[in-house]
OpenMM code with the backbone's topology and positions (N, CA, C; nanometers):
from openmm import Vec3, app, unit

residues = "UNK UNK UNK UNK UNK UNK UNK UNK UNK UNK UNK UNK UNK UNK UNK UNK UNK UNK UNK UNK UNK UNK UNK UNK UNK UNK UNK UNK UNK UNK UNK UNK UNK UNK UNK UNK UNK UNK UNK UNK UNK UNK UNK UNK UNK UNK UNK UNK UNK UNK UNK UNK UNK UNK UNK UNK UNK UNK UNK UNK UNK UNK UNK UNK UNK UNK UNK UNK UNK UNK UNK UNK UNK UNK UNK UNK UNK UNK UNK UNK UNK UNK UNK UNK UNK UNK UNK UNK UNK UNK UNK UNK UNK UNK UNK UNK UNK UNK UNK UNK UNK UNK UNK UNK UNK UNK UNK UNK UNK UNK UNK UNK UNK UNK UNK UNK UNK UNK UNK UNK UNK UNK UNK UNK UNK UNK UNK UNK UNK UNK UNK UNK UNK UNK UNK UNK UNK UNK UNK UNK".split()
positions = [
    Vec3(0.2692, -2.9686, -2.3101),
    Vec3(0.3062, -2.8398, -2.3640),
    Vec3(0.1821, -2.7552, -2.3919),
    Vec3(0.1023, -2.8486, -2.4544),
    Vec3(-0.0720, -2.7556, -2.4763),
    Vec3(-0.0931, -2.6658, -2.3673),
    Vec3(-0.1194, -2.7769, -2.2234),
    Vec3(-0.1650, -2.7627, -2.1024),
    Vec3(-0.0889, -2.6041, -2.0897),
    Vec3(0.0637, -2.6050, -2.0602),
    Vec3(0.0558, -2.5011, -2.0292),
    Vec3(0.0545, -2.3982, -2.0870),
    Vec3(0.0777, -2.3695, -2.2437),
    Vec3(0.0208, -2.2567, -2.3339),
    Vec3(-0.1228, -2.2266, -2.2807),
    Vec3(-0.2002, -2.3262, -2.2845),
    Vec3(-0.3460, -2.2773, -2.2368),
    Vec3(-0.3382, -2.2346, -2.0842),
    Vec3(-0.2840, -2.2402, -2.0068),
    Vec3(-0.2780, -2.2041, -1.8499),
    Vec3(-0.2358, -2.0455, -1.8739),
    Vec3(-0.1088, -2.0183, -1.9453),
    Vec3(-0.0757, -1.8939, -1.9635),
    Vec3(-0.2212, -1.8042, -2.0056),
    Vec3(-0.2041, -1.8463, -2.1699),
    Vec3(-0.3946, -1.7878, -2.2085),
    Vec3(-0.4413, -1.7050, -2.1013),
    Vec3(-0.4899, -1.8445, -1.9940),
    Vec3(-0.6008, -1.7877, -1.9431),
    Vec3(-0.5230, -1.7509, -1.8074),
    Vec3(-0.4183, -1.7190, -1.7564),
    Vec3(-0.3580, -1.6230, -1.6542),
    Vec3(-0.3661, -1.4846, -1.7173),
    Vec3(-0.3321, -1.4741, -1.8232),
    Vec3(-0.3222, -1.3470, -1.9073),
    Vec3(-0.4595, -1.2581, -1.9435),
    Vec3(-0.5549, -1.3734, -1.9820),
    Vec3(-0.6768, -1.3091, -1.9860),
    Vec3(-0.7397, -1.2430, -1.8477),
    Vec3(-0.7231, -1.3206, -1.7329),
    Vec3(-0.7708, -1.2711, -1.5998),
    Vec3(-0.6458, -1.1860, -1.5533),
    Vec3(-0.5516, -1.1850, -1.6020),
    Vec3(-0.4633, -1.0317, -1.5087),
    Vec3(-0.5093, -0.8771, -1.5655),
    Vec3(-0.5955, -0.9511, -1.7035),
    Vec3(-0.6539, -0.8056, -1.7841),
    Vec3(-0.7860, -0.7478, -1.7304),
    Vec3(-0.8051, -0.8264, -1.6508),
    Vec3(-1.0149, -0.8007, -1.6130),
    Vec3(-0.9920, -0.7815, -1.4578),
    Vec3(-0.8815, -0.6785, -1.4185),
    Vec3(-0.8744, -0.5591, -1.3314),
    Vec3(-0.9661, -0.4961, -1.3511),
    Vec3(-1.0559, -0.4131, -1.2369),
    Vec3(-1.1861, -0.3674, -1.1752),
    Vec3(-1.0813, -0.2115, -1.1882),
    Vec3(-1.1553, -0.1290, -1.2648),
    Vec3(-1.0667, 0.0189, -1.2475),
    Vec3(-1.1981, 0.0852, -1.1512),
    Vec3(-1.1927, 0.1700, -1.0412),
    Vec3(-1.2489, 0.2371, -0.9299),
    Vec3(-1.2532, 0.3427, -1.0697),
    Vec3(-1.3856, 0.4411, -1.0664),
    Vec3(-1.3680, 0.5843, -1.0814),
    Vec3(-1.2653, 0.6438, -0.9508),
    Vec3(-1.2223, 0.7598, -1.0331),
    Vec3(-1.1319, 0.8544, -0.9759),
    Vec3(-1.1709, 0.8790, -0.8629),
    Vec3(-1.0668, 0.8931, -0.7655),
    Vec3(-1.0657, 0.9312, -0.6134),
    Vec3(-1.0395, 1.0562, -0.5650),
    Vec3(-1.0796, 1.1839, -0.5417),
    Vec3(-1.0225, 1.3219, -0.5084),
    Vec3(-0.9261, 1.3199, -0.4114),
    Vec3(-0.8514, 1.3668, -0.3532),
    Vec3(-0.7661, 1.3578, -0.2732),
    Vec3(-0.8553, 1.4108, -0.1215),
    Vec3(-0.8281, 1.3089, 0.0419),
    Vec3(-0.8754, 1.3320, 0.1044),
    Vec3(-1.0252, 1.2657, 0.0722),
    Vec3(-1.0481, 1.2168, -0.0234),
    Vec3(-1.1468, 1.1352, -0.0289),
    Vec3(-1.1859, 0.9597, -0.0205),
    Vec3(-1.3002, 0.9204, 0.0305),
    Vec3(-1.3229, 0.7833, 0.0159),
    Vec3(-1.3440, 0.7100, -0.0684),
    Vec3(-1.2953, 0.5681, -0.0791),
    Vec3(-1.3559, 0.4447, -0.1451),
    Vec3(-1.4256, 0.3271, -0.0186),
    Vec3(-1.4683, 0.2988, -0.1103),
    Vec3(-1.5491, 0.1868, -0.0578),
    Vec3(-1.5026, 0.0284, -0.1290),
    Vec3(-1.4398, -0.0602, -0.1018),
    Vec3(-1.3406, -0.1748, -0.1444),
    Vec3(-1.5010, -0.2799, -0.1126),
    Vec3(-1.5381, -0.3369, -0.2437),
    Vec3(-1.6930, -0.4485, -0.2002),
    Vec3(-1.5762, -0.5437, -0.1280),
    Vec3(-1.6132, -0.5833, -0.0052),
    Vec3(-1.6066, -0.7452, 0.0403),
    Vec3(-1.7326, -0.7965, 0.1066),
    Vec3(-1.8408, -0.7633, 0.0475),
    Vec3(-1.9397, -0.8337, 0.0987),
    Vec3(-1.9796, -0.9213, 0.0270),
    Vec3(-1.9457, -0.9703, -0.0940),
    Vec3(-1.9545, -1.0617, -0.1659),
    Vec3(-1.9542, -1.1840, -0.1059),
    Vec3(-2.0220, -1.3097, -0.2019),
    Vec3(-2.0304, -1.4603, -0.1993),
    Vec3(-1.8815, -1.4512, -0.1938),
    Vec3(-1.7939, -1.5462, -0.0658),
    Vec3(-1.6802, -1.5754, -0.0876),
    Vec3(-1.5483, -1.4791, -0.0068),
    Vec3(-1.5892, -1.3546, -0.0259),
    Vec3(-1.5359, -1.2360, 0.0425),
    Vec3(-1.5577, -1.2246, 0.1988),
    Vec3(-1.6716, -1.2988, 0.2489),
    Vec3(-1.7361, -1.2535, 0.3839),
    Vec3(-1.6473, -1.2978, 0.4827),
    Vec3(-1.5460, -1.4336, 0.4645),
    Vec3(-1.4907, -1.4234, 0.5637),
    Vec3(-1.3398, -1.4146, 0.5521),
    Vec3(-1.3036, -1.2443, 0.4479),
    Vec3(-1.2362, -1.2023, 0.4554),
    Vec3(-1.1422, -1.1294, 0.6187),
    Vec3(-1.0251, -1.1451, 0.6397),
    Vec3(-0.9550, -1.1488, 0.7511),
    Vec3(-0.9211, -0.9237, 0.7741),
    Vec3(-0.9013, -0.9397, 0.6612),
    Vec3(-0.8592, -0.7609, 0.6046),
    Vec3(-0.8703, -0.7339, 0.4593),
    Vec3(-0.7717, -0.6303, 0.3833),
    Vec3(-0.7663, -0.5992, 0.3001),
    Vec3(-0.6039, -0.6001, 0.2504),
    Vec3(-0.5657, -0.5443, 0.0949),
    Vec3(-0.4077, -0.6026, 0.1091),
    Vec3(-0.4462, -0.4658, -0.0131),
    Vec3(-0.3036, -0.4245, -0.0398),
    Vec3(-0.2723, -0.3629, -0.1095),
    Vec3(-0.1410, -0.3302, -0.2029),
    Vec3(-0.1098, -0.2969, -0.3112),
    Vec3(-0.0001, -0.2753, -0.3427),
    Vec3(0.0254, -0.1283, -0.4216),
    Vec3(0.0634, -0.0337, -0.3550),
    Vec3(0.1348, 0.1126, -0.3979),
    Vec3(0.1681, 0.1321, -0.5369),
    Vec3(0.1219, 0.1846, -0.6090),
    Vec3(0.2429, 0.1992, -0.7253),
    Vec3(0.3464, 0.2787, -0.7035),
    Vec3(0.3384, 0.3668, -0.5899),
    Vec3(0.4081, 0.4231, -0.5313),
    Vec3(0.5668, 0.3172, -0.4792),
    Vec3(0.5371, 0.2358, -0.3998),
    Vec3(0.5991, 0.1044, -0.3832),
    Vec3(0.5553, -0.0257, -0.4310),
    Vec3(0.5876, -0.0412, -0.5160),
    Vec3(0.4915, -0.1873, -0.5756),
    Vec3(0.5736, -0.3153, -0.5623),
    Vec3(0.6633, -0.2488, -0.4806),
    Vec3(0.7488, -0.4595, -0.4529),
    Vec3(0.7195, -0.4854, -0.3007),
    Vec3(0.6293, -0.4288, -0.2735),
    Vec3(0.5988, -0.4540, -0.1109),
    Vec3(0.4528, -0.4187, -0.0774),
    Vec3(0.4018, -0.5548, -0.0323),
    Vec3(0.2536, -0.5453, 0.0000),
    Vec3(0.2247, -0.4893, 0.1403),
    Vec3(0.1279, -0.4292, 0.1135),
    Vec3(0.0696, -0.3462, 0.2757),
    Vec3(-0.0311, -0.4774, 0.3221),
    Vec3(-0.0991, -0.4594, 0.4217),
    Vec3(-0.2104, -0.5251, 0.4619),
    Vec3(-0.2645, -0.4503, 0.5875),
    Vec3(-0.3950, -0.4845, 0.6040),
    Vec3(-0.4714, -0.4060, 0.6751),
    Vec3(-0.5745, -0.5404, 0.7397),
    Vec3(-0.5469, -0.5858, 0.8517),
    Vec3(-0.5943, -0.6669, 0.9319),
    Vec3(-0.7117, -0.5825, 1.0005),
    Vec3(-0.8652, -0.6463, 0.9689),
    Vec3(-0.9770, -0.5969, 1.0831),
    Vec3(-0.9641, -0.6871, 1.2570),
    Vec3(-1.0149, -0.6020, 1.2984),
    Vec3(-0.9670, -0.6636, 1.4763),
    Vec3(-1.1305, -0.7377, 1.4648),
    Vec3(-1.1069, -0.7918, 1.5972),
    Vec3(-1.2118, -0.9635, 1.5603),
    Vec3(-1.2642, -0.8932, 1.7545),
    Vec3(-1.3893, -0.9389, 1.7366),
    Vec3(-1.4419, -0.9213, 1.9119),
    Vec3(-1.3452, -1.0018, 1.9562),
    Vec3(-1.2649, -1.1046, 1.9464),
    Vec3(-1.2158, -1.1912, 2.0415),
    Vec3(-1.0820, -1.1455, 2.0593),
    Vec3(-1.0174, -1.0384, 2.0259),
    Vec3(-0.9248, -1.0211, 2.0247),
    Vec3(-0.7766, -1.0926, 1.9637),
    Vec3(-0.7884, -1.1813, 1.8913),
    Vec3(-0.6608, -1.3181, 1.8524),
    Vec3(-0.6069, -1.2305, 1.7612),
    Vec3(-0.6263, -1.1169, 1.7109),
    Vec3(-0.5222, -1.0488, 1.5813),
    Vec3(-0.5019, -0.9082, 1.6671),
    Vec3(-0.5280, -0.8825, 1.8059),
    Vec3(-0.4879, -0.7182, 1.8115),
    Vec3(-0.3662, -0.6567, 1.8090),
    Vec3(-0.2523, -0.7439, 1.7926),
    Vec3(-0.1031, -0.6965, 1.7595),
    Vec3(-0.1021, -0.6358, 1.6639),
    Vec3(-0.1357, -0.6940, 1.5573),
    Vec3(-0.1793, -0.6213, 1.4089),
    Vec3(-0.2626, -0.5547, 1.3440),
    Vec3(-0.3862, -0.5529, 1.4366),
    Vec3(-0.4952, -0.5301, 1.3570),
    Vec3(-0.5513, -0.3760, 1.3596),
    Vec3(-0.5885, -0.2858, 1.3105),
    Vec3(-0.6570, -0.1640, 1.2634),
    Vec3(-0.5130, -0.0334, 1.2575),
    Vec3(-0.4230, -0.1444, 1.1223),
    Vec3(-0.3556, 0.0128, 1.1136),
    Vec3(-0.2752, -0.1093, 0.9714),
    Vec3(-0.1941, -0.0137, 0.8928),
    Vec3(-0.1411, -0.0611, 0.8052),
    Vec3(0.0106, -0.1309, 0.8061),
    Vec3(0.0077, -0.2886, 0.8016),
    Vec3(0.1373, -0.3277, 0.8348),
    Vec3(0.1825, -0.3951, 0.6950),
    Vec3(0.3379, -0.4406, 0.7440),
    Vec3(0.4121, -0.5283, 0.6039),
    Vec3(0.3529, -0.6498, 0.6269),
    Vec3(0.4271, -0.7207, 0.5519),
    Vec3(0.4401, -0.8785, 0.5432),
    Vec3(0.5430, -0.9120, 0.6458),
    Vec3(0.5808, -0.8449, 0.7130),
    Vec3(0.6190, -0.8575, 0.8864),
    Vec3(0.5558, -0.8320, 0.9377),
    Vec3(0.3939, -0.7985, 0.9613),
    Vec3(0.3220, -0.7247, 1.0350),
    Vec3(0.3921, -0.6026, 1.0845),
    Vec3(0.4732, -0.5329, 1.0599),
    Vec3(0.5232, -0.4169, 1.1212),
    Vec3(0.4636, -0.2896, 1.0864),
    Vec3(0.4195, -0.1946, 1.1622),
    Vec3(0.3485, -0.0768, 1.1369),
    Vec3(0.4230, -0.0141, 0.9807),
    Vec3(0.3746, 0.0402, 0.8685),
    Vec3(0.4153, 0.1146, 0.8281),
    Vec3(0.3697, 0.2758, 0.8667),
    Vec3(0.4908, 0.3248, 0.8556),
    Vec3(0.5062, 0.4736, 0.8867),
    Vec3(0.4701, 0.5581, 0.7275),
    Vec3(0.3659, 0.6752, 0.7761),
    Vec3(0.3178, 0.7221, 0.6863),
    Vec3(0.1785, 0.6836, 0.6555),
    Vec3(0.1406, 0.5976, 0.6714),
    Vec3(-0.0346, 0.4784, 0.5807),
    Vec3(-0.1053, 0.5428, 0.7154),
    Vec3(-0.1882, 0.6286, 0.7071),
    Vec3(-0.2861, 0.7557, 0.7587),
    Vec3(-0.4131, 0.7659, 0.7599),
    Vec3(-0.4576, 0.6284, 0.6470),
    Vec3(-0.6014, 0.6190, 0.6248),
    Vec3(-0.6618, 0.5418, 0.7309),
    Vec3(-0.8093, 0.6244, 0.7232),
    Vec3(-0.8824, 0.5503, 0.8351),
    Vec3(-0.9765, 0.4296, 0.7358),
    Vec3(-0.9757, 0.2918, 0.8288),
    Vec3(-1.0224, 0.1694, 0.7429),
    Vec3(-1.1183, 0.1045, 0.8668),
    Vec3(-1.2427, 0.1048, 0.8095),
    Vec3(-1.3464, 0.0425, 0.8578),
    Vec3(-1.4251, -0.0491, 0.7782),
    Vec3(-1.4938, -0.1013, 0.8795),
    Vec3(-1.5930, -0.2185, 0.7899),
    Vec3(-1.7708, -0.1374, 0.7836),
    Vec3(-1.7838, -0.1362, 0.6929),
    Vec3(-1.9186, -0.0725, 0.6741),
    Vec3(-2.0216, -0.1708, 0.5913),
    Vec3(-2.1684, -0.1138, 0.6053),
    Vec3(-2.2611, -0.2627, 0.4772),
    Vec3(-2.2171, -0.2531, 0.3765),
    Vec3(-2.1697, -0.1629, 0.3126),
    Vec3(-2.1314, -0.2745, 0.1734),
    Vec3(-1.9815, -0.2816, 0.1736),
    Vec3(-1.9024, -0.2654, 0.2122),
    Vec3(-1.7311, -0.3504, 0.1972),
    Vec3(-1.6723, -0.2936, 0.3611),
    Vec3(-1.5508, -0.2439, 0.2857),
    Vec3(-1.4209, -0.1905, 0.3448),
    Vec3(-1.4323, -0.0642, 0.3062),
    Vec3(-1.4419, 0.0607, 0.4042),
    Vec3(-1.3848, 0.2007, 0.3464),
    Vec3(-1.2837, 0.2117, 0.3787),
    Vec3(-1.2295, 0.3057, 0.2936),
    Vec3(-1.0934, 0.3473, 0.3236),
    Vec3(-1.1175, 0.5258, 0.3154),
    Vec3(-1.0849, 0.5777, 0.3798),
    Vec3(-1.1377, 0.6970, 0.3867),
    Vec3(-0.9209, 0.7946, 0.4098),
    Vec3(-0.9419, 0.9064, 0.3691),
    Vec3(-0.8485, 0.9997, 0.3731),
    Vec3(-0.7626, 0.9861, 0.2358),
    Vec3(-0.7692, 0.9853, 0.1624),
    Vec3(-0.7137, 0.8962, 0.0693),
    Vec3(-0.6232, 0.9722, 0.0018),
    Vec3(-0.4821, 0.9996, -0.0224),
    Vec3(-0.4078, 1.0887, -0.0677),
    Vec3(-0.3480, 1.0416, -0.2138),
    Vec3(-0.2777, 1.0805, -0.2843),
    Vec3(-0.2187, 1.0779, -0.3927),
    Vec3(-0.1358, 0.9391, -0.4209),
    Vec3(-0.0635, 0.9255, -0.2907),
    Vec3(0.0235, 0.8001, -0.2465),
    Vec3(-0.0511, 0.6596, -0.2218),
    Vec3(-0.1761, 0.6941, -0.2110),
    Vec3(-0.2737, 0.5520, -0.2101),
    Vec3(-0.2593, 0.5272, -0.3330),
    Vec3(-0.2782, 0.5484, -0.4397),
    Vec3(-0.3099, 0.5223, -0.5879),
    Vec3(-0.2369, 0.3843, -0.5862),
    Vec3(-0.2845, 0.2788, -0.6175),
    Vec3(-0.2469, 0.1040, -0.6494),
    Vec3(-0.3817, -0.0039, -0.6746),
    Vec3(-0.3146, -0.0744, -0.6499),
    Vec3(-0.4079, -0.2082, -0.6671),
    Vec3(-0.4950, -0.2560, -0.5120),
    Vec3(-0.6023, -0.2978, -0.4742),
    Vec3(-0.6155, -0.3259, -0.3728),
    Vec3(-0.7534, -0.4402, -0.3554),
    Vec3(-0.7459, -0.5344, -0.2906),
    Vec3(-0.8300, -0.6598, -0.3083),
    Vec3(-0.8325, -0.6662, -0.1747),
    Vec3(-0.9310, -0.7963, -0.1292),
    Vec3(-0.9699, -0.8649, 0.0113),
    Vec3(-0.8511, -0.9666, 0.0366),
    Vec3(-0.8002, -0.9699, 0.1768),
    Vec3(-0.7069, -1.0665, 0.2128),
    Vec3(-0.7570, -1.1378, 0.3483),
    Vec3(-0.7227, -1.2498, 0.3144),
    Vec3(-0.6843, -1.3515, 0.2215),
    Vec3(-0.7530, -1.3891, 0.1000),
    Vec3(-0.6993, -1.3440, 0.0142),
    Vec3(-0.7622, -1.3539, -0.1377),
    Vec3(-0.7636, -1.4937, -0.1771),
    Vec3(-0.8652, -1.5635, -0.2918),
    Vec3(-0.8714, -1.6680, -0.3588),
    Vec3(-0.7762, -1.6814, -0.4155),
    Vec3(-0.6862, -1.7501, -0.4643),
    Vec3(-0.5554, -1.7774, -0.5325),
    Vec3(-0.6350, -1.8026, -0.6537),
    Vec3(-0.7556, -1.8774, -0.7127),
    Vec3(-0.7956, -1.9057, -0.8448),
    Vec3(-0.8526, -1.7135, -0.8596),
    Vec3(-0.9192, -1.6840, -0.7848),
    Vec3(-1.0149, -1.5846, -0.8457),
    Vec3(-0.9384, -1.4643, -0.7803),
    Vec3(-0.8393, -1.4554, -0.7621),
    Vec3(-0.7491, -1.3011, -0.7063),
    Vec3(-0.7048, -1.2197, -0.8478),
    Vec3(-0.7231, -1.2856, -0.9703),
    Vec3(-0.6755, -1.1474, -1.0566),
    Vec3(-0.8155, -1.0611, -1.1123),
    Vec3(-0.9330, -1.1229, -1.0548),
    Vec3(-1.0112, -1.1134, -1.1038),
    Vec3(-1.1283, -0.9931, -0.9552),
    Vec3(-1.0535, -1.0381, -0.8390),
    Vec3(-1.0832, -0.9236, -0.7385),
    Vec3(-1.0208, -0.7821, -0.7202),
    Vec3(-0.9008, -0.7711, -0.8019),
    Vec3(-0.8292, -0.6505, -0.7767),
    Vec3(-0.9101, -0.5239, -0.8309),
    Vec3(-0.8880, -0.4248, -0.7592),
    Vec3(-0.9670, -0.3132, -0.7641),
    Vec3(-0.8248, -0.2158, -0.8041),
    Vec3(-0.8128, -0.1704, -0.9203),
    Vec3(-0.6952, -0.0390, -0.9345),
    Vec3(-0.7944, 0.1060, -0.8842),
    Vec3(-0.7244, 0.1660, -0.8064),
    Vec3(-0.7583, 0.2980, -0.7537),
    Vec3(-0.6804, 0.3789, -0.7592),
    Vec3(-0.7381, 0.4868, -0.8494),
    Vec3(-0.6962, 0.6302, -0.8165),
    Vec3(-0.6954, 0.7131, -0.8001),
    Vec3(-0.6367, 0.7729, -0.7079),
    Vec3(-0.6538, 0.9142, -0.6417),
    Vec3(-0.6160, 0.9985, -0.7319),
    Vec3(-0.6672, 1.1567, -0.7521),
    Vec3(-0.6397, 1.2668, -0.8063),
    Vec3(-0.6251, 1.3688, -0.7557),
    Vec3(-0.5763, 1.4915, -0.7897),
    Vec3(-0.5825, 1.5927, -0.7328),
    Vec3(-0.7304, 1.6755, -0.7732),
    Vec3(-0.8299, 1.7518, -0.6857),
    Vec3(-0.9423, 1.7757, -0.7906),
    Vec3(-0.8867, 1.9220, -0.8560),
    Vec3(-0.9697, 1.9497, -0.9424),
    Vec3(-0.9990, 2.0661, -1.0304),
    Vec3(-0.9388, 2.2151, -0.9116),
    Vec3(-0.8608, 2.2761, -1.0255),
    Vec3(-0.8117, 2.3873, -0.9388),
    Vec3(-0.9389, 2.5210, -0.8871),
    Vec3(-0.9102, 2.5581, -0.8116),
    Vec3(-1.0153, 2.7171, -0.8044),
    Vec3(-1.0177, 2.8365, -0.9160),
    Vec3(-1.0834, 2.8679, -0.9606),
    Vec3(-1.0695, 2.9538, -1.0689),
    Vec3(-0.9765, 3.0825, -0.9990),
    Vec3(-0.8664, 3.1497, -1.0665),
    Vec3(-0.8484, 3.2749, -1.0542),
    Vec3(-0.9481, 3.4041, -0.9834),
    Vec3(-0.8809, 3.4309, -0.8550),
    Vec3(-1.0319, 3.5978, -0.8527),
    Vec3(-1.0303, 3.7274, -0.9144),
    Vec3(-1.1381, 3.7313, -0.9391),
    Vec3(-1.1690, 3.8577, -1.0358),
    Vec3(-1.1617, 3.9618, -0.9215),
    Vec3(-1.1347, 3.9981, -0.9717),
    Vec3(-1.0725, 4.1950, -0.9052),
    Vec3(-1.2240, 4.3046, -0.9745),
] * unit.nanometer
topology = app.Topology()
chain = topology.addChain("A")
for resn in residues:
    res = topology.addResidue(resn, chain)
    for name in ("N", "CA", "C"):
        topology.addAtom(name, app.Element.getBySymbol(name[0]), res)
């Protein structure tokens, strides 16, 4: 009974030590680190919408050898099936994953996939997009 009071504890403590991104402008980039110890031989990236948050996206990088190009450089389900709408352009750059175009509807959670099952509450990156600052009124 200890055991698992203390398992909870410490699930609870690591679902709290979410990585918050500064604010994202709309049409603007992030940069997702997977160059990390552990991250490097990340497959893609995964995401979850708050927009839709009972359904994970994923974003498969294509490999020189070709073994993932059914899926790879566009945003699919957990069917691999294209989602319609997901617009961002996603590359691998030196320091992570960009995600570039980034609209209002990106705003969620987003980590390296295949994630660590011990250390995945502790990779999530919350991102959000904003709208920026309006134009001032013109003076006449």
């Amino acid at each position: 009974m200890i055991f698992y009071l203390l398992l909870i504890l410490i699930s609870t403590v690591l679902a709290s030590e979410e990585q918050h991104a500064p604010p994202i402008l709309v049409g603007g980039s992030y940069t997702l680190s997977t160059n990390y110890e552990g991250a490097r031989n990340s497959t893609g990236i995964k995401r979850l919408l708050y927009s839709d948050d009972s359904r994970w996206q994923f974003f498969h990088f294509c490999t020189k050898d070709g073994k993932n190009k059914d899926k790879c450089g566009a945003w699919v389900d957990e069917n691999d099936k294209k989602i319609a709408g997901a617009n961002n352009n996603v590359k691998q750059v030196e320091d992570g994953t960009e995600i570039s175009k980034m609209q209002l509807s990106d705003s969620g959670r987003y980590s390296r996939h295949p994630s660590d099952p011990v250390k995945e509450a502790l990779e999530w990156v919350v991102v959000s997009v904003q709208e920026g600052p309006k134009p001032p009124p013109p003076t006449y």
